[in-house]
Every structure is written in C-alpha cells, then in structure tokens.
C-alpha positions as CSV (number, residue, x, y, z in Angstrom):
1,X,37.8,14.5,22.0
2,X,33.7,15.2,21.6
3,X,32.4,15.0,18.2
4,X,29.2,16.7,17.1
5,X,27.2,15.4,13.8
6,X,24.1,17.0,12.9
7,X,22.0,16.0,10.2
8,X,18.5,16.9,8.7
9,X,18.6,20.1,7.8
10,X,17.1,21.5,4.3
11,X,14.8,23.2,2.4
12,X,11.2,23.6,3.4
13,X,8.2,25.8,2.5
14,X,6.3,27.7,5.1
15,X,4.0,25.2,7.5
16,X,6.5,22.5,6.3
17,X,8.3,20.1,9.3
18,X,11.7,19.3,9.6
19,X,13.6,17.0,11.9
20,X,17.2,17.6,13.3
21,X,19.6,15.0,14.5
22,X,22.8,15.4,16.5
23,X,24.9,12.1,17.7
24,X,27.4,12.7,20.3
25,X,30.7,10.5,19.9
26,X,34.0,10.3,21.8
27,X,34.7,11.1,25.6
28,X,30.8,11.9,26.0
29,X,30.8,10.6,29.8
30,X,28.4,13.1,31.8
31,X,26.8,14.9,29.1
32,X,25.0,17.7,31.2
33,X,22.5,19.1,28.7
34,X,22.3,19.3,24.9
35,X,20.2,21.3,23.0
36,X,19.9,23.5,19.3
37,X,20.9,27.2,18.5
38,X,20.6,29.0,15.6
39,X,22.2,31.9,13.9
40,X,20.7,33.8,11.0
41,X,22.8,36.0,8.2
42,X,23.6,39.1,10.4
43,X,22.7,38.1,13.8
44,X,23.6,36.8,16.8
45,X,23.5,32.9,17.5
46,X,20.7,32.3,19.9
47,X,19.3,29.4,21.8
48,X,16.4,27.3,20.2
49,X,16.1,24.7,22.7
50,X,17.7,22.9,25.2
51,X,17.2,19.3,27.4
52,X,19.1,18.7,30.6
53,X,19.7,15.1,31.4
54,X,17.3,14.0,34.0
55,X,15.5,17.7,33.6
56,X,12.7,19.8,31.7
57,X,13.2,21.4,28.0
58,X,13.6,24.8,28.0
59,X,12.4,26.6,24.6
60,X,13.0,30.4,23.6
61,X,9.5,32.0,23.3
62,X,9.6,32.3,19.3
63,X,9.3,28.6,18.9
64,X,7.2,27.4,21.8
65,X,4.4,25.1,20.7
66,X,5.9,24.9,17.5
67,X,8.9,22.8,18.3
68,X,10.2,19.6,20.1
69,X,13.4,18.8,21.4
70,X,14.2,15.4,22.7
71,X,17.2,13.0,23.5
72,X,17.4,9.7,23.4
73,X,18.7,7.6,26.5
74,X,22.6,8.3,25.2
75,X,23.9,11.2,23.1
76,X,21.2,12.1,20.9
77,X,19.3,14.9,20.5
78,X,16.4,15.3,18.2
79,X,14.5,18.6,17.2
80,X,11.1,18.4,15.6
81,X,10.4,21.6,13.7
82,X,6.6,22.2,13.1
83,X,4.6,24.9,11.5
84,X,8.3,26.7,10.2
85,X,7.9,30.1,9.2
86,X,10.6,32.1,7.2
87,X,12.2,33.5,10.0
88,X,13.1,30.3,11.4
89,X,16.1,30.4,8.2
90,X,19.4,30.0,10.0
91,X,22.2,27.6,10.5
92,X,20.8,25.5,13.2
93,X,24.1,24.3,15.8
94,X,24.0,21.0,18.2
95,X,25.6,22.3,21.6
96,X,26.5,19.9,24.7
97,X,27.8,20.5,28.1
98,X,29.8,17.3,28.9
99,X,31.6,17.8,32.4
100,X,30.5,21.3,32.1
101,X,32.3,22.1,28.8
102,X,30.5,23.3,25.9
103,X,30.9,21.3,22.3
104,X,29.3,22.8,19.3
105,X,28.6,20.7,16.0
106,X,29.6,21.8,12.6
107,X,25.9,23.2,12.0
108,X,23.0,22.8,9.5
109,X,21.2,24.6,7.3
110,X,17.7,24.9,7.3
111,X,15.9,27.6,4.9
112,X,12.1,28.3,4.9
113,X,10.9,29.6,1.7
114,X,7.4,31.9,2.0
C-alpha cells in the first residue's frame, strides 16, 4: 500500500506564493519520479511539474520561471508556487511512480483570487 498526503494548499491573491507538500508512506521502495498535476473545473488534469530521482525537473511551459519543484532525499516532494495568477486555480494532485506504478494523492486546493 502507497499513501499520498498533500498539504499547503489555500487561498492566495494574485502575485501571492504558496508551497505544496506531499509525503510518501508505505511500500515506497524505488520511487521513480514524483511530481504535481492540476485539474481546473471543466478541464482536463495536466502535468505541473515533475522530478525524477537522480534526474532533471521537467515543467509545463505555463509555469516555467514561476515555479519550483523539489524532493527531498526520501519521499517528499515540494512545490514552490511564485508570482500565481488566477489561472493557476485548480486542485493541485501529488503523483509517484514507485516500481513504475502510478499513485495519486487525494489533492489540494489552491484558488488565486484577481
């Protein structure tokens, strides 16, 4: 069993920062990448960001130089939102690939007011 907590989300005016959180727990041997999606009212979930272990970040173009995804040395994975704009509102999801499996987390909300 892989568990996926996610904390930090909330409510933020435009140019604010937020940080995200996500602690993997359980059978978390080989975690291959985590990383963030998110999924706004009526659309499609999409990748945010995403850290291999032992790679690069890889970051969808609408947030590059804006945000900053990390990992710690065991099964976090952080996500530092700057200069947030309103269409950044969505339910932001932790995802791992642990022996090529995909987990999701539960999600958070995060809402950008203008």
């Amino acid at each position: 069993q892989v568990q996926l907590v996610e904390s930090g989300g909330g409510l933020v005016q435009a140019g604010g920062s937020l940080r995200l959180s996500c602690a993997a727990s359980g059978s978390i041997f080989s975690i291959n990448s985590m990383g963030w999606y998110r999924q706004a009212p009526g659309k499609q979930r999409e990748l945010v960001a995403t850290i291999p272990s032992g790679g690069s970040p890889n970051y969808a173009d609408s947030v590059k130089g804006r945000f900053t995804i990390s990992r710690d040395n065991a099964n976090k994975v952080y996500l530092q939102m700057n200069s947030l704009k309103p269409e950044d509102t969505a339910v932001y999801y932790c995802k791992a690939i642990i022996r090529f499996l995909n987990y999701w987390g539960q999600g958070t909300q995060v809402t950008v007011s203008s």
